[in-house]
LUMDRENLO-509054 format. One record per residue (C-alpha): x, y, z; residue number from 1; residue in one letter. Coordinates in steps of 0.02 Angstrom, whole numbers, m for minus. Layout:
<sites>
SITE_X_Y_Z_NUM_A
...
</sites>
This chain:
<sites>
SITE_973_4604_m2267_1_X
SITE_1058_4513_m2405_2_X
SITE_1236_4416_m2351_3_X
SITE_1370_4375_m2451_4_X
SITE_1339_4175_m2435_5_X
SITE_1165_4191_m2415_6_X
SITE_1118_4074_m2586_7_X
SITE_1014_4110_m2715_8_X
SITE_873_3992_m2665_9_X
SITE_853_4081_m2496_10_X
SITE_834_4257_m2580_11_X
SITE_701_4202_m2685_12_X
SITE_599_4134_m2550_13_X
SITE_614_4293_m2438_14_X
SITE_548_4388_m2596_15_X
SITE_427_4263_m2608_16_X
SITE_366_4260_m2440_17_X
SITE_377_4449_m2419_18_X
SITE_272_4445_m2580_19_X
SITE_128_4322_m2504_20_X
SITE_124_4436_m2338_21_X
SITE_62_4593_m2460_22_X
SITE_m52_4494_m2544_23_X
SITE_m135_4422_m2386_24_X
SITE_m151_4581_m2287_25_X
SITE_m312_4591_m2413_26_X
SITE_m395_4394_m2391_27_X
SITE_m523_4351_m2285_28_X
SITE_m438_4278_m2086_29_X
SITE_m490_4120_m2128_30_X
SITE_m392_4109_m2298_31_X
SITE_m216_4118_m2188_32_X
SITE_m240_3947_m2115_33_X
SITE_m264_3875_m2306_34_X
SITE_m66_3965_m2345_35_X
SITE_m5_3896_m2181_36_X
SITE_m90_3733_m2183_37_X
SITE_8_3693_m2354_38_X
SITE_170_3775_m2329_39_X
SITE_270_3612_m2276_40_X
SITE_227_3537_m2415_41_X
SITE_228_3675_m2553_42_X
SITE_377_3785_m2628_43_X
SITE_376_3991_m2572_44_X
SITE_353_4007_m2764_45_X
SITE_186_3881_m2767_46_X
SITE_118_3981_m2599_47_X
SITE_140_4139_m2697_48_X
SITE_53_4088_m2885_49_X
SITE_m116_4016_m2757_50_X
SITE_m124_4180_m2691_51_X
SITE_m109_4274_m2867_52_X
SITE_m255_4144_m2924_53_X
SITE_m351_4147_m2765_54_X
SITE_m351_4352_m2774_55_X
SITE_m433_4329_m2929_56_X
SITE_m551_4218_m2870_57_X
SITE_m624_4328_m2735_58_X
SITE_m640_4473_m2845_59_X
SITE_m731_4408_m2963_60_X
SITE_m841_4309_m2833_61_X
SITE_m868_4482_m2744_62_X
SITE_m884_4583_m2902_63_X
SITE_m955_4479_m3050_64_X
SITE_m1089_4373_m2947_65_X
SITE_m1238_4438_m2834_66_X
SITE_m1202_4319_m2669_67_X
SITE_m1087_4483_m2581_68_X
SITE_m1121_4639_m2645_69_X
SITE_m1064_4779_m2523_70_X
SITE_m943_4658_m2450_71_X
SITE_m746_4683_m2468_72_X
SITE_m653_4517_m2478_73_X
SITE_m581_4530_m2304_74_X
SITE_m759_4507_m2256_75_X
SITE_m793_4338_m2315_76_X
SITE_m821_4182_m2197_77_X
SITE_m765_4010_m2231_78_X
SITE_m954_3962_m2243_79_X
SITE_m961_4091_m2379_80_X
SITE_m883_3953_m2484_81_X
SITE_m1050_3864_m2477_82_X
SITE_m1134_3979_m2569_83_X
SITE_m1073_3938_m2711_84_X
SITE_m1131_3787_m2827_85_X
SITE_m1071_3703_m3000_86_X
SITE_m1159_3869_m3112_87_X
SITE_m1064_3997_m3010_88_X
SITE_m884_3896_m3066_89_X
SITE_m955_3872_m3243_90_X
SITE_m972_4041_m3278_91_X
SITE_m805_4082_m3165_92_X
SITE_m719_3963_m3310_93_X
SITE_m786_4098_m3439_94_X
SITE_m738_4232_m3360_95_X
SITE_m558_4179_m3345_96_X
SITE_m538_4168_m3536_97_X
SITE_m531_4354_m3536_98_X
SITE_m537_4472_m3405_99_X
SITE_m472_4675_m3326_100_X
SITE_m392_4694_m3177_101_X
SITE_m407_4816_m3067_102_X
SITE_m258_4911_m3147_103_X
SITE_m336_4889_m3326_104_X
SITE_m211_4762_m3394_105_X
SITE_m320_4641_m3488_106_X
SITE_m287_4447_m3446_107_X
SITE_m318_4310_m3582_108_X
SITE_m308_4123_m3530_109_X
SITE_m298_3980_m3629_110_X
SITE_m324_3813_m3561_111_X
SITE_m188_3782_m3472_112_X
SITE_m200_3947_m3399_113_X
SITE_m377_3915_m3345_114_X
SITE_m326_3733_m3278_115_X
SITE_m182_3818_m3143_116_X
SITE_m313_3936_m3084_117_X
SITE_m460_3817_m3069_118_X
SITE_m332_3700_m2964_119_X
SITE_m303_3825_m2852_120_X
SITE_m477_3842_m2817_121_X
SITE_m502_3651_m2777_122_X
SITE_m350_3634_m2664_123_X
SITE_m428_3789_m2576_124_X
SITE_m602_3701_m2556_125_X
SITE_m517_3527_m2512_126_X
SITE_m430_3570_m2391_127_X
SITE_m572_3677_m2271_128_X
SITE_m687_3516_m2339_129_X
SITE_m565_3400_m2269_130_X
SITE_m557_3490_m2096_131_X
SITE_m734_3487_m2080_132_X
SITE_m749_3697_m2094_133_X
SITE_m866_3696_m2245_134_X
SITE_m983_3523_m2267_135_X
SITE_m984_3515_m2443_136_X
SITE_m838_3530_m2565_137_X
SITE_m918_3606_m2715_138_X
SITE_m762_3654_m2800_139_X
SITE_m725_3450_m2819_140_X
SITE_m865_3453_m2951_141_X
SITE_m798_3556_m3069_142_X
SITE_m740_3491_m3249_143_X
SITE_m557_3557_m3288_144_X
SITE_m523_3612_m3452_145_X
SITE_m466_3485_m3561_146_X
SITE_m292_3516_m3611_147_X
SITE_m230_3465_m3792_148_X
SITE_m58_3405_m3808_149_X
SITE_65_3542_m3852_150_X
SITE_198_3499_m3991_151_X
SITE_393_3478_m3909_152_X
SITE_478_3614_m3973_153_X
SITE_658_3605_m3969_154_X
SITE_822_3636_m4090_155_X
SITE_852_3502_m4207_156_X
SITE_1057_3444_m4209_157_X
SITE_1109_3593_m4340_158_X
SITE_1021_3708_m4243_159_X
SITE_1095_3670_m4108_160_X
SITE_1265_3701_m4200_161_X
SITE_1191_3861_m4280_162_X
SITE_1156_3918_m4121_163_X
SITE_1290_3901_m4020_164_X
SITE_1411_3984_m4165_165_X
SITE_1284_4126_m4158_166_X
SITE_1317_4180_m3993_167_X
SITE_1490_4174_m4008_168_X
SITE_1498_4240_m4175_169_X
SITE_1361_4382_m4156_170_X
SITE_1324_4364_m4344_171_X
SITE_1151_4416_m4382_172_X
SITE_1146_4531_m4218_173_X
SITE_1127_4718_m4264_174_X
SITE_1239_4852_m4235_175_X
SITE_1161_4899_m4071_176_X
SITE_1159_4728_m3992_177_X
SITE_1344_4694_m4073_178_X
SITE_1407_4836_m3948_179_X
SITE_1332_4739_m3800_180_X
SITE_1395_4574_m3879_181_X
SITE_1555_4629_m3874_182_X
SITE_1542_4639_m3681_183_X
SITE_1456_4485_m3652_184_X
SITE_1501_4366_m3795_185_X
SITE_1615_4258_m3662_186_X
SITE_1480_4255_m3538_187_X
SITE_1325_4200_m3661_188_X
SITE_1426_4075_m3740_189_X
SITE_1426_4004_m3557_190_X
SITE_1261_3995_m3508_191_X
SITE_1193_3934_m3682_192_X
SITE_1331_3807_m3674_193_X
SITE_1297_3762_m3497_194_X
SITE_1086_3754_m3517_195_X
SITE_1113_3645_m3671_196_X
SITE_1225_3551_m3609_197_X
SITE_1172_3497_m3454_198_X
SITE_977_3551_m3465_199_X
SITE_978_3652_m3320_200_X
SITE_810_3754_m3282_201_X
SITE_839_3924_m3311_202_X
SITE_837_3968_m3122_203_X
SITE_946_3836_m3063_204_X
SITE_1074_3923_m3184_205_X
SITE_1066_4082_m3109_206_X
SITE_1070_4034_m2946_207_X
SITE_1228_3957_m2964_208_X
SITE_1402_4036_m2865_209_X
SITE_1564_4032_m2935_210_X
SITE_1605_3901_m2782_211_X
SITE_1485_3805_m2857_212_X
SITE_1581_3736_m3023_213_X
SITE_1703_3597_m2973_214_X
SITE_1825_3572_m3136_215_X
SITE_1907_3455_m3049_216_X
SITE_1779_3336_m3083_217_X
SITE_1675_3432_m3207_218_X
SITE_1531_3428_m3085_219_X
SITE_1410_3574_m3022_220_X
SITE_1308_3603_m2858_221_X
SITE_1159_3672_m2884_222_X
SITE_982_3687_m2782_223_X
SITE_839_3595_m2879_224_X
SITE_638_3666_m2841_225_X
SITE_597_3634_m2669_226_X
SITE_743_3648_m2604_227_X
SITE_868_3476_m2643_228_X
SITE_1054_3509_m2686_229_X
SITE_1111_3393_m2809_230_X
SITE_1280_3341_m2907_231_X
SITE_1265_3370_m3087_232_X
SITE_1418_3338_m3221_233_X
SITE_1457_3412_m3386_234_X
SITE_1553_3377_m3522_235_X
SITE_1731_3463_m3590_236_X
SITE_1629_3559_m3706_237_X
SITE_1533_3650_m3565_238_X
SITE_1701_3644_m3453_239_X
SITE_1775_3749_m3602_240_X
SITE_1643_3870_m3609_241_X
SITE_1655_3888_m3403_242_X
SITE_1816_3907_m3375_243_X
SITE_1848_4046_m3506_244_X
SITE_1680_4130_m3437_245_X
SITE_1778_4122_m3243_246_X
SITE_1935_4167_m3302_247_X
SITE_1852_4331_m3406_248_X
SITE_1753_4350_m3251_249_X
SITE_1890_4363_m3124_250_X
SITE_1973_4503_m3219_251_X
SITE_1837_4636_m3136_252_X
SITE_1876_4701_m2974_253_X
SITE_1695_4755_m2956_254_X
SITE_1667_4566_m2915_255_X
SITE_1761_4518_m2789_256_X
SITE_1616_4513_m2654_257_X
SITE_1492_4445_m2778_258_X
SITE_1467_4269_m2761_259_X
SITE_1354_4242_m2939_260_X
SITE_1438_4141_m3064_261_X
SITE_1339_4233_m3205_262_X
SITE_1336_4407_m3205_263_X
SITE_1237_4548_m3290_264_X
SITE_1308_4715_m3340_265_X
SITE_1264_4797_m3188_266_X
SITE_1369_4680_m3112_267_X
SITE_1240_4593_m3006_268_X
SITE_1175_4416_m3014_269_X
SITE_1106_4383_m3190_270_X
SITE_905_4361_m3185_271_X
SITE_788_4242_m3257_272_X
SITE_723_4376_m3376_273_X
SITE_862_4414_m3437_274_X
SITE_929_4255_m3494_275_X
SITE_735_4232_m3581_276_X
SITE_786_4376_m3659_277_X
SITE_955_4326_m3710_278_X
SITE_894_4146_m3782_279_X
SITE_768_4231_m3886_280_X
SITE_889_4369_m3959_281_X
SITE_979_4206_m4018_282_X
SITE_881_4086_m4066_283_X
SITE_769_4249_m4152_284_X
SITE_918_4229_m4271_285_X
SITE_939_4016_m4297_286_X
SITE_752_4003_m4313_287_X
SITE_627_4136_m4301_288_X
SITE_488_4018_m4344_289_X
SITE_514_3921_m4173_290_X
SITE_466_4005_m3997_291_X
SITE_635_3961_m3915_292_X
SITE_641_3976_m3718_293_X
SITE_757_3902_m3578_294_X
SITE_626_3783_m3544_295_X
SITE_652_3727_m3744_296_X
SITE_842_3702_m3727_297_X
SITE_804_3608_m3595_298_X
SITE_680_3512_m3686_299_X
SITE_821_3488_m3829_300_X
SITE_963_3413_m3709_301_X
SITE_820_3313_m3638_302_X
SITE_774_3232_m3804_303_X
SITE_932_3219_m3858_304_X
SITE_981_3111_m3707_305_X
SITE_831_3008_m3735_306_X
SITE_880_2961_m3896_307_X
SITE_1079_2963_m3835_308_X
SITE_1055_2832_m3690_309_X
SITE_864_2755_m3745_310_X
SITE_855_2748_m3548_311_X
SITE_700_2854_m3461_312_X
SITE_754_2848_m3292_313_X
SITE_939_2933_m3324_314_X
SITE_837_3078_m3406_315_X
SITE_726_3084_m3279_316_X
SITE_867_3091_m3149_317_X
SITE_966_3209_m3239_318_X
SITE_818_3340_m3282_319_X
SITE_765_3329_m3093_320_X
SITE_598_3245_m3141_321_X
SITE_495_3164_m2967_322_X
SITE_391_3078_m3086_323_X
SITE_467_2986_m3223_324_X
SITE_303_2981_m3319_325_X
SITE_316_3176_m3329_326_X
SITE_493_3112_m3429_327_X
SITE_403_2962_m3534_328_X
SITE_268_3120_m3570_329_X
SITE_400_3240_m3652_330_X
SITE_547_3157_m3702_331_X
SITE_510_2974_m3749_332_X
SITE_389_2997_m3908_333_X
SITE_450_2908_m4028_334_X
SITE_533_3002_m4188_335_X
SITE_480_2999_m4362_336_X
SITE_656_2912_m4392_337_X
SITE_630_2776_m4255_338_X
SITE_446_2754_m4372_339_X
SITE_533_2732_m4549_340_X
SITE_653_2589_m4447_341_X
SITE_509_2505_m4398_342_X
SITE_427_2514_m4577_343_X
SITE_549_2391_m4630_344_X
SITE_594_2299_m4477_345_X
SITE_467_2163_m4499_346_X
SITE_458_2053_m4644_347_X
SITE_291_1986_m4721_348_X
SITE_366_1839_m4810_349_X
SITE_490_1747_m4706_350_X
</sites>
């Protein structure tokens, strides 16, 4: 039962968790000890996409190969895993690029797609390989897809301007979504404000509370994946954009036991979708030619921090990064300006 200071973090992993308990009521015993073998060190939200890849896994192996015929996949044995070799994951990679499930919506995975899924399937093997339950970890063979590097897509500096005057302007919106803009124009400028100014995933913004904003020191709490609460600070601009979204916010009675900070029209916490939706309305408008996502305003306050400080490790403390070469990876490619500098910065003849 949901409390009134129970956070955001904690709600998603009961929903997780009660979501992995469905799922499992259908895997083989032996499968449970994988999901509780990893769950200190994995996220409810990691537990849950192994068991949406695994699933997939065992259907296929019990409907598209000849080793179990007749057998449901709460039959299979952890020596079952043996029967497998190197052809039977080959031709599991093909069938992965396109494939029905059992309610008829057709799948289609690229590589990356196929990569996450394939992973799954090797941590699954490793670890009843490394606890001596299987004596040969087949899985560990397997070539992964090789995955081509994806262009960073992000708003360029007058998009960024473009943008932001969009949602608080509404020009280019039609008539229908004008109505709801009129209702939420205070709100959106927030969040788009916030997520570019701060680069905030788009689930650490809606999991934010009202207590959570400190103006005071133009700071925010907020709960990073796995778990770690962390300071963050933002600038006037955002601060602007906040307070006005608060102020607006504490005008509706309706909200007085809701803790969110952002809101939906419903007047329950915001979701994820939602704000996907909204950033796509807007930026549908800026540039239609660009696939524009939280992830890619993200990916724009990241790069233009990079470029801002020229120091990896603040934007890999800032974005919440573990690895900093996951930063160097996305952020630190050098720009076609930082190229024409260098054109010119070395002379031939002196």
């Amino acid at each position: 039962m949901k409390t009134k200071n129970q956070s955001y973090y904690n709600e998603q992993n009961i929903k997780n968790t009660n979501k992995l308990r469905e799922i499992l009521k259908d895997f083989p015993d032996f499968a449970l000890d994988f999901f509780t073998g990893i769950e200190g060190k994995t996220s409810s939200l990691t537990r849950l996409n192994y068991a949406y890849d695994l699933r997939t896994f065992f259907n296929w192996v019990i409907n598209e190969t000849n080793l179990f015929r007749g057998k449901e996949m709460i039959d299979l044995e952890v020596r079952d895993l043996e029967k497998l070799h190197t052809t039977h994951f080959e031709r599991y990679m093909s069938y992965l690029s396109s494939y029905t499930k059992e309610d008829g919506e057709v799948m289609i995975n690229g590589e990356r797609g196929k990569a996450r899924k394939i992973a799954a399937v090797r941590s699954f093997y490793k670890y009843f390989f490394r606890r001596e339950m299987i004596s040969v970890d087949v899985a560990s063979k397997i070539e992964m897809p090789k995955l081509h590097e994806k262009p960073i897509i992000k708003l360029e500096d007058n998009e960024v301007y473009k943008y932001l005057s969009t949602v608080e302007t509404g020009y280019g919106l039609s008539g229908h979504e004008k109505g709801f803009h009129k209702h939420t124009k205070t709100r959106d400028v927030a969040i788009m404000t916030l997520l570019l100014g701060t680069g905030l995933r788009v689930s650490e913004c809606v999991g934010l509370n009202v207590s959570d904003v400190d103006f005071k020191n133009n700071a925010i709490s907020i709960t990073r994946k796995g778990g770690n609460q962390v300071i963050l600070y933002f600038s006037d601009e955002v601060k602007v954009a906040l307070f006005d979204w608060i102020e607006e916010r504490g005008k509706n009675p309706q909200l007085i036991d809701e803790p969110a900070l952002f809101i939906s029209l419903q007047n329950k916490r915001i979701s994820t979708r939602a704000v996907e939706k909204l950033v796509k309305k807007y930026a549908g408008i800026v540039t239609p030619l660009k696939h524009i996502t939280p992830h890619k305003l993200r990916s724009t306050y990241g790069t233009r921090l990079y470029h801002a400080t020229q120091d990896i490790y603040i934007v890999a403390d800032v974005l919440g990064h573990k690895d900093v070469n996951t930063t160097k990876k996305h952020y630190a490619a050098i720009s076609d300006n930082i190229r024409r500098q260098a054109s010119t910065a070395v002379s031939l003849k002196q």
